[in-house]
N, CA, C and O atoms as a GROMACS GRO file, in nm:
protein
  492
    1UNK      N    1  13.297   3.103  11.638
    1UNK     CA    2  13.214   3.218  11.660
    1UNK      C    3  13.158   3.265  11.527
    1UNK      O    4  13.241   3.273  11.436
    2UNK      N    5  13.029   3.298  11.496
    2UNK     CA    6  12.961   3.326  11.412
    2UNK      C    7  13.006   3.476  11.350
    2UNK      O    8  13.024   3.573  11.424
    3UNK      N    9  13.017   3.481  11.255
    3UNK     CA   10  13.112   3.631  11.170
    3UNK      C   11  12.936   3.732  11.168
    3UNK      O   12  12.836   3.665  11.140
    4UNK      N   13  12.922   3.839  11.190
    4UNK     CA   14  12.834   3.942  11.234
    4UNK      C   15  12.835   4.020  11.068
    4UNK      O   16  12.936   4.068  11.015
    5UNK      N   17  12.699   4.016  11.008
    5UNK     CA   18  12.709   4.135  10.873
    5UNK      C   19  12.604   4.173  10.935
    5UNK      O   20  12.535   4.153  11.035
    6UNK      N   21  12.620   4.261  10.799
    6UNK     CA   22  12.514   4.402  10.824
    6UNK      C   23  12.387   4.299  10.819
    6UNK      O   24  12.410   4.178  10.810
    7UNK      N   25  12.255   4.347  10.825
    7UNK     CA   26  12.190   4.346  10.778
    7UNK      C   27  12.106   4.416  10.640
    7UNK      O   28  12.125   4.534  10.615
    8UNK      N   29  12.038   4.354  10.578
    8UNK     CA   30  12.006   4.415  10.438
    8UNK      C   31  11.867   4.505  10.497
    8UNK      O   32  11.768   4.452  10.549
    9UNK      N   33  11.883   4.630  10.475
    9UNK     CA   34  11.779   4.724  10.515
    9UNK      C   35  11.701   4.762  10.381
    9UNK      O   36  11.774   4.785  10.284
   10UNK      N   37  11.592   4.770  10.365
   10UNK     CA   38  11.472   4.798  10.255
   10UNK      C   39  11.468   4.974  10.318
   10UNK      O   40  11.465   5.044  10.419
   11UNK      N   41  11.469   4.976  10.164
   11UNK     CA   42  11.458   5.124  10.182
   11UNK      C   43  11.322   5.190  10.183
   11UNK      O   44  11.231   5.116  10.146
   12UNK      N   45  11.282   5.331  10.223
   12UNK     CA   46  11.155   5.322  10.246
   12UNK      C   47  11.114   5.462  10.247
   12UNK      O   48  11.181   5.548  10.305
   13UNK      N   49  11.010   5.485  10.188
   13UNK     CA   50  10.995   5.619  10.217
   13UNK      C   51  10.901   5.682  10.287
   13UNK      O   52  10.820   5.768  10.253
   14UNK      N   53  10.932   5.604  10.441
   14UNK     CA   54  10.877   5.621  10.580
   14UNK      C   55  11.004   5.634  10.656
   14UNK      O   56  11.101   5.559  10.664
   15UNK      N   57  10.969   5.781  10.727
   15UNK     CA   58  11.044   5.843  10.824
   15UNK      C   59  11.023   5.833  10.978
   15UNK      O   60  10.996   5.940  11.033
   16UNK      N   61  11.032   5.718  11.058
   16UNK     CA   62  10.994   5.722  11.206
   16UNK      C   63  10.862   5.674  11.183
   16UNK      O   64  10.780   5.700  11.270
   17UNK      N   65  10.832   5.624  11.105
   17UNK     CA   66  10.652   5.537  11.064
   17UNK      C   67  10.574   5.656  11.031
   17UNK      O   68  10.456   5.671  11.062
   18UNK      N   69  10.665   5.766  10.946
   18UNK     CA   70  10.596   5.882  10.916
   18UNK      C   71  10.623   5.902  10.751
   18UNK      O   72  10.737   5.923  10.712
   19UNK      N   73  10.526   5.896  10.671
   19UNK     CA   74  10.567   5.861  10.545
   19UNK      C   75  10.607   6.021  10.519
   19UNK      O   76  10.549   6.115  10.573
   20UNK      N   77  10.733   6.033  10.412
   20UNK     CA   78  10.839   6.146  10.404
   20UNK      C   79  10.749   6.176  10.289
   20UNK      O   80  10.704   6.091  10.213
   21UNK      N   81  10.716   6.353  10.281
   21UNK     CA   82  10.671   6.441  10.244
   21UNK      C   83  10.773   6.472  10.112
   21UNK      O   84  10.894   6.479  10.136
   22UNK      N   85  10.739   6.486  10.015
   22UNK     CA   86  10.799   6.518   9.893
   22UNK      C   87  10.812   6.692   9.918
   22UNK      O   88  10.734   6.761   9.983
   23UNK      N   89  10.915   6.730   9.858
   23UNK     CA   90  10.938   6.858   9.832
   23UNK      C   91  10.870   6.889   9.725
   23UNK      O   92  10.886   6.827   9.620
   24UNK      N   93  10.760   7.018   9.743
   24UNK     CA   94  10.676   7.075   9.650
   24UNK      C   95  10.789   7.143   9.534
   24UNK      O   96  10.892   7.195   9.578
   25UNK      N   97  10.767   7.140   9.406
   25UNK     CA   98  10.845   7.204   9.344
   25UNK      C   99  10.804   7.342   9.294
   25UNK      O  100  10.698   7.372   9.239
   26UNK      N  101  10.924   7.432   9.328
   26UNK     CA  102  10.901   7.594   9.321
   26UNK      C  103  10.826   7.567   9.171
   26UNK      O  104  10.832   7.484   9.081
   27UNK      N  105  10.744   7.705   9.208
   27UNK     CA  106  10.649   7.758   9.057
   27UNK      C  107  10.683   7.884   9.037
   27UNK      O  108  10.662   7.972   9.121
   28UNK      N  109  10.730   7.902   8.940
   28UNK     CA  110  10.811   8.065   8.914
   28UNK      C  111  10.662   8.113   8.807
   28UNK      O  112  10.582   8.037   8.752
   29UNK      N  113  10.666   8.270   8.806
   29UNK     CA  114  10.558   8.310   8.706
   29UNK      C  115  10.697   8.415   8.659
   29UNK      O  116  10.775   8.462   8.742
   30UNK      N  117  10.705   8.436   8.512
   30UNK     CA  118  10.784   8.522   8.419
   30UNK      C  119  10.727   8.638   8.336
   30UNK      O  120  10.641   8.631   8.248
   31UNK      N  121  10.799   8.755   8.384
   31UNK     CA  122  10.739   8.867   8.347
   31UNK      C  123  10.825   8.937   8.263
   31UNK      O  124  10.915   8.988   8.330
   32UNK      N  125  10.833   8.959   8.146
   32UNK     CA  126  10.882   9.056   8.023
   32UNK      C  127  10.802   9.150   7.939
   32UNK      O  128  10.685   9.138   7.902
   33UNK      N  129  10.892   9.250   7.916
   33UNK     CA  130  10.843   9.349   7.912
   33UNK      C  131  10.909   9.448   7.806
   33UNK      O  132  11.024   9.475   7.840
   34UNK      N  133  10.867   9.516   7.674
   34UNK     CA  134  10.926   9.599   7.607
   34UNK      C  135  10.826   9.716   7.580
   34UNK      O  136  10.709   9.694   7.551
   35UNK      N  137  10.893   9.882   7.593
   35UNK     CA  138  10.786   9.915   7.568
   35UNK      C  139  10.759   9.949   7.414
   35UNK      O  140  10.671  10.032   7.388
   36UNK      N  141  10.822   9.896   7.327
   36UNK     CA  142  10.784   9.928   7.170
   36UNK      C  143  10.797   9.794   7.102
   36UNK      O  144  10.881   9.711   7.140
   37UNK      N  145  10.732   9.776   7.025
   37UNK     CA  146  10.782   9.631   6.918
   37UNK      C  147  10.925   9.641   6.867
   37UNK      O  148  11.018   9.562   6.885
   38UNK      N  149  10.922   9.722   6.819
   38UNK     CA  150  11.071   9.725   6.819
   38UNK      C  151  11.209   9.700   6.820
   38UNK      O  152  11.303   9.699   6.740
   39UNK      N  153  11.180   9.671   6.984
   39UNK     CA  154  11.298   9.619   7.086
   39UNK      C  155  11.331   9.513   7.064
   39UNK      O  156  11.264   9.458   6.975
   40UNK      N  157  11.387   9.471   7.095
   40UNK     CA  158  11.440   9.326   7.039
   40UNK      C  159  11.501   9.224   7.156
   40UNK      O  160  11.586   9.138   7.134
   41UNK      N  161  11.434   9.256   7.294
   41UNK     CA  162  11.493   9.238   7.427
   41UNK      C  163  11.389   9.112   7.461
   41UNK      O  164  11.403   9.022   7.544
   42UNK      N  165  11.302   9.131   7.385
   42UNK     CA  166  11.218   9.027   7.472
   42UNK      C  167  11.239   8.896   7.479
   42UNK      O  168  11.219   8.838   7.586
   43UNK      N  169  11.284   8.828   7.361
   43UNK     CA  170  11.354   8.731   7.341
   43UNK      C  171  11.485   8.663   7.485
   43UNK      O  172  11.501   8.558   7.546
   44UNK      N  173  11.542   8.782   7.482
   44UNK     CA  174  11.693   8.812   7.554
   44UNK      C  175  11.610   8.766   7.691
   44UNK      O  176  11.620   8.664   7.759
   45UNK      N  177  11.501   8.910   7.707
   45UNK     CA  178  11.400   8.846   7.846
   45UNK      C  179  11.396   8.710   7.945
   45UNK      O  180  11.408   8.674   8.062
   46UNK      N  181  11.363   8.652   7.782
   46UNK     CA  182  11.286   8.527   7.837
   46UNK      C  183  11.384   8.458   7.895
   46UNK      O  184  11.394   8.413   8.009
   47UNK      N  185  11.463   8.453   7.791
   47UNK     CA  186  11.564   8.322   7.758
   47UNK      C  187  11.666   8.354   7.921
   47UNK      O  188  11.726   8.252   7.956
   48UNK      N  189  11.683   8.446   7.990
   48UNK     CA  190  11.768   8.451   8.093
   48UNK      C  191  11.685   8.410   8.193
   48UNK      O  192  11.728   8.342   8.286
   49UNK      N  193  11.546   8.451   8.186
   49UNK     CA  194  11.457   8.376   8.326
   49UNK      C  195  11.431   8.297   8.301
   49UNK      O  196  11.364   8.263   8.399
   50UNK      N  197  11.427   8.199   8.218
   50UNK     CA  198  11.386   8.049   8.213
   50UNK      C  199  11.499   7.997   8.220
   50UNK      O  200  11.491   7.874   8.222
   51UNK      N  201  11.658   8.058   8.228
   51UNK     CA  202  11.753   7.981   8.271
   51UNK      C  203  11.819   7.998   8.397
   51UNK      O  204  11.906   7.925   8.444
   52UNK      N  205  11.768   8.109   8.453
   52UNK     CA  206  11.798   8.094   8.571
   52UNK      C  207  11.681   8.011   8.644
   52UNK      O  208  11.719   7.953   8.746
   53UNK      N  209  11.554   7.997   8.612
   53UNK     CA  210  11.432   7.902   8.673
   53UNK      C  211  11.519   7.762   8.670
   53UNK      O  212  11.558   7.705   8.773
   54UNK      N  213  11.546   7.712   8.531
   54UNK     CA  214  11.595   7.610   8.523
   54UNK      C  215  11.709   7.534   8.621
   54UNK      O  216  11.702   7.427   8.683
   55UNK      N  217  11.819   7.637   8.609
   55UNK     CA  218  11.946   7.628   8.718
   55UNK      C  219  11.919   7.569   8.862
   55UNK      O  220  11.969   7.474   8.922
   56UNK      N  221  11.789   7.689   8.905
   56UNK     CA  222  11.748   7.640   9.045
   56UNK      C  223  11.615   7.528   9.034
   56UNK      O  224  11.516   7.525   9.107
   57UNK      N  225  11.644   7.453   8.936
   57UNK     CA  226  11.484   7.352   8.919
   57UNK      C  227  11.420   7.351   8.954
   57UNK      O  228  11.368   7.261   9.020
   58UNK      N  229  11.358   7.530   8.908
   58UNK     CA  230  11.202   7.581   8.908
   58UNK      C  231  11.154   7.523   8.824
   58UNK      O  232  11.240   7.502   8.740
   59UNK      N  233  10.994   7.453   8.773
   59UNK     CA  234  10.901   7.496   8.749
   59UNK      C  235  10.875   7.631   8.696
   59UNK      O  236  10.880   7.724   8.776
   60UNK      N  237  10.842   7.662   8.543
   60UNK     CA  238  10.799   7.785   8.486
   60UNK      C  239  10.625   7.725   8.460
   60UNK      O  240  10.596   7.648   8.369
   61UNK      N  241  10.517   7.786   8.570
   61UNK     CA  242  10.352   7.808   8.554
   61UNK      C  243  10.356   7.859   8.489
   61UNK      O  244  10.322   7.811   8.381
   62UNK      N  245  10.401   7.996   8.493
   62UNK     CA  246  10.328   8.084   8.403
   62UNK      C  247  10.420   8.160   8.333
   62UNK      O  248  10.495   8.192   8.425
   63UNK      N  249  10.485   8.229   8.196
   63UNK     CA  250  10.531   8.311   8.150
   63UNK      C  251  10.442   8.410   8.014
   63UNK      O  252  10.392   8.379   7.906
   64UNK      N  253  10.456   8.534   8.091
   64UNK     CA  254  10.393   8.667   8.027
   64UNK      C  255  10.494   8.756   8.006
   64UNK      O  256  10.600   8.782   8.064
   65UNK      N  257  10.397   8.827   7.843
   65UNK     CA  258  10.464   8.927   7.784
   65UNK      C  259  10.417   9.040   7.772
   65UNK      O  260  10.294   9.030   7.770
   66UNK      N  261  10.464   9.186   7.761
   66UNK     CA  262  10.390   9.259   7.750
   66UNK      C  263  10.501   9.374   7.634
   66UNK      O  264  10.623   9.388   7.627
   67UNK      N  265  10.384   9.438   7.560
   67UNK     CA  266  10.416   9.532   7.479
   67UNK      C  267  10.360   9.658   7.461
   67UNK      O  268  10.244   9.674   7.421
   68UNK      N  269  10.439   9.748   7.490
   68UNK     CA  270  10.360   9.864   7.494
   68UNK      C  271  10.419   9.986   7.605
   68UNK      O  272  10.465   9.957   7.715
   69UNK      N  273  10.409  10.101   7.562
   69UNK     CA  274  10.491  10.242   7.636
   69UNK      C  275  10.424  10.284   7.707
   69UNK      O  276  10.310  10.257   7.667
   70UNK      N  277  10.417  10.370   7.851
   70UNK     CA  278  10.328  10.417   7.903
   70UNK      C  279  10.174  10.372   7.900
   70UNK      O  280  10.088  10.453   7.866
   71UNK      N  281  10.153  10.277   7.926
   71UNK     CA  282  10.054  10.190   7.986
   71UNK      C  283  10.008  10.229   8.112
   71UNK      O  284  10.091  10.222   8.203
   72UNK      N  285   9.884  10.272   8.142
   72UNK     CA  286   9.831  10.325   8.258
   72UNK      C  287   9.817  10.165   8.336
   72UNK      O  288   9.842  10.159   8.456
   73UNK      N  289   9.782  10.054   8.268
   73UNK     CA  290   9.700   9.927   8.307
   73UNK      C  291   9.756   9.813   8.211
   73UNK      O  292   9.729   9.796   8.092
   74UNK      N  293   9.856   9.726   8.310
   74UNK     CA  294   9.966   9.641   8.234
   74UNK      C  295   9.853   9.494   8.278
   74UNK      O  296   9.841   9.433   8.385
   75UNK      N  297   9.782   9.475   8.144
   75UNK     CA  298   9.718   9.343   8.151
   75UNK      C  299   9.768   9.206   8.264
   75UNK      O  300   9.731   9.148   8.366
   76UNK      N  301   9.944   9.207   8.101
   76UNK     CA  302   9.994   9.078   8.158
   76UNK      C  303  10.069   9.072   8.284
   76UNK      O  304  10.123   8.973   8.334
   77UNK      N  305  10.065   9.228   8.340
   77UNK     CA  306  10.136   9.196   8.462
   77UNK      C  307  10.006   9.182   8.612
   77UNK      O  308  10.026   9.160   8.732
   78UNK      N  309   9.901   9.203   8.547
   78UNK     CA  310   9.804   9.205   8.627
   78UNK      C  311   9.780   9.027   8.633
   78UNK      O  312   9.764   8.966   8.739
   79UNK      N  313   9.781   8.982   8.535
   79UNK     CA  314   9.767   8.830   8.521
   79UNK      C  315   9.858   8.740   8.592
   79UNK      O  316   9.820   8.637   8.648
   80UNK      N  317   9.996   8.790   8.586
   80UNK     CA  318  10.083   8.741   8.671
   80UNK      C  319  10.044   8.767   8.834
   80UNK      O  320  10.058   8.678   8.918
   81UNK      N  321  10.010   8.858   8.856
   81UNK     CA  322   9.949   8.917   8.999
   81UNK      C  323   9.866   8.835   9.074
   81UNK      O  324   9.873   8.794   9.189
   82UNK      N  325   9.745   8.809   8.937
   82UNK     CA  326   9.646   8.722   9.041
   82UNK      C  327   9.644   8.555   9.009
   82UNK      O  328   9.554   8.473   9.026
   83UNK      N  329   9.781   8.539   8.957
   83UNK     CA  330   9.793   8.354   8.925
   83UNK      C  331   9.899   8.392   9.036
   83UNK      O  332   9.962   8.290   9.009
   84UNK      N  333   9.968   8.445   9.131
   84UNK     CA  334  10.008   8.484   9.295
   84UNK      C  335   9.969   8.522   9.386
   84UNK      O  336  10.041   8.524   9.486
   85UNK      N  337   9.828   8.570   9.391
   85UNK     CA  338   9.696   8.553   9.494
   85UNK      C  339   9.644   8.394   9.457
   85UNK      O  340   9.669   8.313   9.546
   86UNK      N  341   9.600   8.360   9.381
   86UNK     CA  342   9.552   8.177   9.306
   86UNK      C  343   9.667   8.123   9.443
   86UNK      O  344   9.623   8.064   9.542
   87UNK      N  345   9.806   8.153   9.427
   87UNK     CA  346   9.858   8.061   9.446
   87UNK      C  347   9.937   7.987   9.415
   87UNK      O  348  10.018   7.908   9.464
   88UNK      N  349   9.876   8.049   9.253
   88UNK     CA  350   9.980   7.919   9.168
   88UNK      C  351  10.088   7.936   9.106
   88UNK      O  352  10.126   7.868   9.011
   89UNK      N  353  10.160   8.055   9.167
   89UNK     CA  354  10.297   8.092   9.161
   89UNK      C  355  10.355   8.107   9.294
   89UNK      O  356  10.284   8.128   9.393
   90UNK      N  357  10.512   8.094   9.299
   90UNK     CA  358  10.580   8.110   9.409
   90UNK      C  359  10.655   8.217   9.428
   90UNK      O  360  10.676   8.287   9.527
   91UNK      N  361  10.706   8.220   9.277
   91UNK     CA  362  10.781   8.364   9.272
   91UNK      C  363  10.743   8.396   9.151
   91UNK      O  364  10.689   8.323   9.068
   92UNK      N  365  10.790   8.574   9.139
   92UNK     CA  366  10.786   8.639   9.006
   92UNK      C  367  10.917   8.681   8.969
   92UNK      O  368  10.975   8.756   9.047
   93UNK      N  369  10.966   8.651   8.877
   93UNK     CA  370  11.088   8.643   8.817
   93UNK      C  371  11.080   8.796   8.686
   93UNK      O  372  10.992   8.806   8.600
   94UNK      N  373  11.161   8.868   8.701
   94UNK     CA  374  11.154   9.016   8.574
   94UNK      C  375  11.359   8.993   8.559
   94UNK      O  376  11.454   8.954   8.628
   95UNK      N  377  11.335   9.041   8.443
   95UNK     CA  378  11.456   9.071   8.397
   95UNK      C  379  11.555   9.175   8.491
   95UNK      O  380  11.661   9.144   8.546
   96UNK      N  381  11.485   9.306   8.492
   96UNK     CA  382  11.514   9.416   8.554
   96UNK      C  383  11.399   9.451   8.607
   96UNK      O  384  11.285   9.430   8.566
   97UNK      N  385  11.453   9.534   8.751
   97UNK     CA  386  11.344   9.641   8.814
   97UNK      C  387  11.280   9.719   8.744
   97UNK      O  388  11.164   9.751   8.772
   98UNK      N  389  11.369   9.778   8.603
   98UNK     CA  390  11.274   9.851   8.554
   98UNK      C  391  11.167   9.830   8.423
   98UNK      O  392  11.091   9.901   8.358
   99UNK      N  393  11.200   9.723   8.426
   99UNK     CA  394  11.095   9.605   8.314
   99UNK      C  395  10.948   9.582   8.424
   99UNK      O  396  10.835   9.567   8.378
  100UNK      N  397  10.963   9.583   8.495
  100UNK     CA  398  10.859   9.566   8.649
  100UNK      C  399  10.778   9.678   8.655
  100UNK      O  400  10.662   9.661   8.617
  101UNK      N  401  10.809   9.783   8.692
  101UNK     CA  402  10.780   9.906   8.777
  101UNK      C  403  10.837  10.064   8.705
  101UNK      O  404  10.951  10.103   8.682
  102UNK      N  405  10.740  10.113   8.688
  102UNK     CA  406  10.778  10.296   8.636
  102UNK      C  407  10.821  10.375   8.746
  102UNK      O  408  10.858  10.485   8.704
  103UNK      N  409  10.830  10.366   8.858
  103UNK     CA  410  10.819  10.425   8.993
  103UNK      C  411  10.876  10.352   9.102
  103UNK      O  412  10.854  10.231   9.111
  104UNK      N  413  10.958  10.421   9.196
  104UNK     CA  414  11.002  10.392   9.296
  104UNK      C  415  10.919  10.317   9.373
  104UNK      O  416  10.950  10.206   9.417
  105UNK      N  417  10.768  10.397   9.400
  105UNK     CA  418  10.671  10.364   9.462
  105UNK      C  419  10.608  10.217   9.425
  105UNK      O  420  10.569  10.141   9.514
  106UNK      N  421  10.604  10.195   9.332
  106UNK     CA  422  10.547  10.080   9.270
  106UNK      C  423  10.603   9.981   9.289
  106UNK      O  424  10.537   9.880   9.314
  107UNK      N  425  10.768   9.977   9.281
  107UNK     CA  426  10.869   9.842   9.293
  107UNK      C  427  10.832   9.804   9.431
  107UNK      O  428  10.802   9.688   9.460
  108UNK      N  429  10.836   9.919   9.533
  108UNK     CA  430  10.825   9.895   9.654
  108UNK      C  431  10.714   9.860   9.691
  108UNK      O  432  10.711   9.823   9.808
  109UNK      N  433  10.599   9.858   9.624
  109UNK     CA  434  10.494   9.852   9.655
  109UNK      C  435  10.412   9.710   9.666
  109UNK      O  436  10.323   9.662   9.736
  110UNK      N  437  10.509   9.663   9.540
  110UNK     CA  438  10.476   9.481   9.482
  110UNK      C  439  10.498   9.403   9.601
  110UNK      O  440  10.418   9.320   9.644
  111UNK      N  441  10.656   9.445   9.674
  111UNK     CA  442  10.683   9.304   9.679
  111UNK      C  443  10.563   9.277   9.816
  111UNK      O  444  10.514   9.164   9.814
  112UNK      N  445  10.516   9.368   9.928
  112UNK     CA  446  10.446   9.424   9.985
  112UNK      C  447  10.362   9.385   9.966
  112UNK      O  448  10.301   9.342  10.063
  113UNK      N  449  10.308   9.373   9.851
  113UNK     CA  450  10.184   9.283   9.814
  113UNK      C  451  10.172   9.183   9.786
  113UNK      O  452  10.062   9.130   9.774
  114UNK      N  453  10.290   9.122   9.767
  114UNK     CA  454  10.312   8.979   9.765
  114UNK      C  455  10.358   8.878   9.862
  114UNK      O  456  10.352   8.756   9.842
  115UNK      N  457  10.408   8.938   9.978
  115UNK     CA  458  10.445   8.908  10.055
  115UNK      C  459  10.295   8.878  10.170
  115UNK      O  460  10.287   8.766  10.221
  116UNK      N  461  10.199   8.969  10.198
  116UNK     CA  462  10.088   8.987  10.232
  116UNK      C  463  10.034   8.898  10.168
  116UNK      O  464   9.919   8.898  10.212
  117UNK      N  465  10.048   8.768  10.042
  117UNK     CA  466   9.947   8.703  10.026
  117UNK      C  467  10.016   8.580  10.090
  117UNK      O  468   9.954   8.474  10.080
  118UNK      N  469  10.128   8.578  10.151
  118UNK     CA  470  10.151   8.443  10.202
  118UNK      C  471  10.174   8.425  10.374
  118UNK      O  472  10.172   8.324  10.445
  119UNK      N  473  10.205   8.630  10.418
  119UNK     CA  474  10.200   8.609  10.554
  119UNK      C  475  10.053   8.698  10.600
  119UNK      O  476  10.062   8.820  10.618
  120UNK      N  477   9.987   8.664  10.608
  120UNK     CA  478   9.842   8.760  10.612
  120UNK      C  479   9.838   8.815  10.723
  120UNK      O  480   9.836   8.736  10.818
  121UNK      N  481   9.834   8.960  10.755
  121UNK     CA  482   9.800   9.073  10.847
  121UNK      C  483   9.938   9.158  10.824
  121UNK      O  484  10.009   9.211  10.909
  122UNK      N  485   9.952   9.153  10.686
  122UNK     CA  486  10.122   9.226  10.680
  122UNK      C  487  10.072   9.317  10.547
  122UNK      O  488  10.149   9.403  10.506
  123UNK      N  489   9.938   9.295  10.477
  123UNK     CA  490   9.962   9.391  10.356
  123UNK      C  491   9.856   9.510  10.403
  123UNK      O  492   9.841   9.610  10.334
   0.00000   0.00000   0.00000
């Protein structure tokens, strides 16, 4: 009687004659923030969101800095804003809530708006 092996299977990266879709890799955008030169945090900033990006093997698009106290109109956080309307971020990564936002209203206000650019009829 003839002894039965496996057969040698080729591997393939077709699923059911459906070629398998690569996982897009997350795009984090990085936001830091001091409000005086001064500070000496920004450094500290970075270096913890690009290691937690790293950990979860994000992709860092974009990382912005900003300097400056009572700012009516935060450039680089406006820049981060609309490279997450673009698209071409997935998430926004801040140190702290309050590196983000002066106001209750405002923290609450982001994510609200960010959320609205990926489920539309929600902002």
């Amino acid at each position: 009687m003839p002894i039965k092996r496996a057969s040698q299977k080729v591997k393939s990266d077709d699923v059911f004659g459906q070629a398998r879709k690569h996982p897009k890799m997350f795009r984090a955008g990085l936001y830091a923030r001091v409000s005086t030169n001064d500070q000496q945090t920004l450094p500290v900033q970075s270096r913890a969101m690009r290691e937690y990006a790293v950990r979860r093997g994000w992709e860092i698009a974009l990382q912005v800095r900003e300097v400056g106290s009572g700012a009516a109109k935060r450039e680089a956080r406006e820049k981060l804003l609309e490279a997450a309307r673009r698209r071409e971020i997935d998430a926004v990564l801040v140190w702290r809530l309050d590196r983000w936002g002066r106001s209750v209203t405002d923290l609450l206000a982001t994510p609200q708006k960010l959320n609205s650019l990926y489920r539309p009829g929600l902002g």
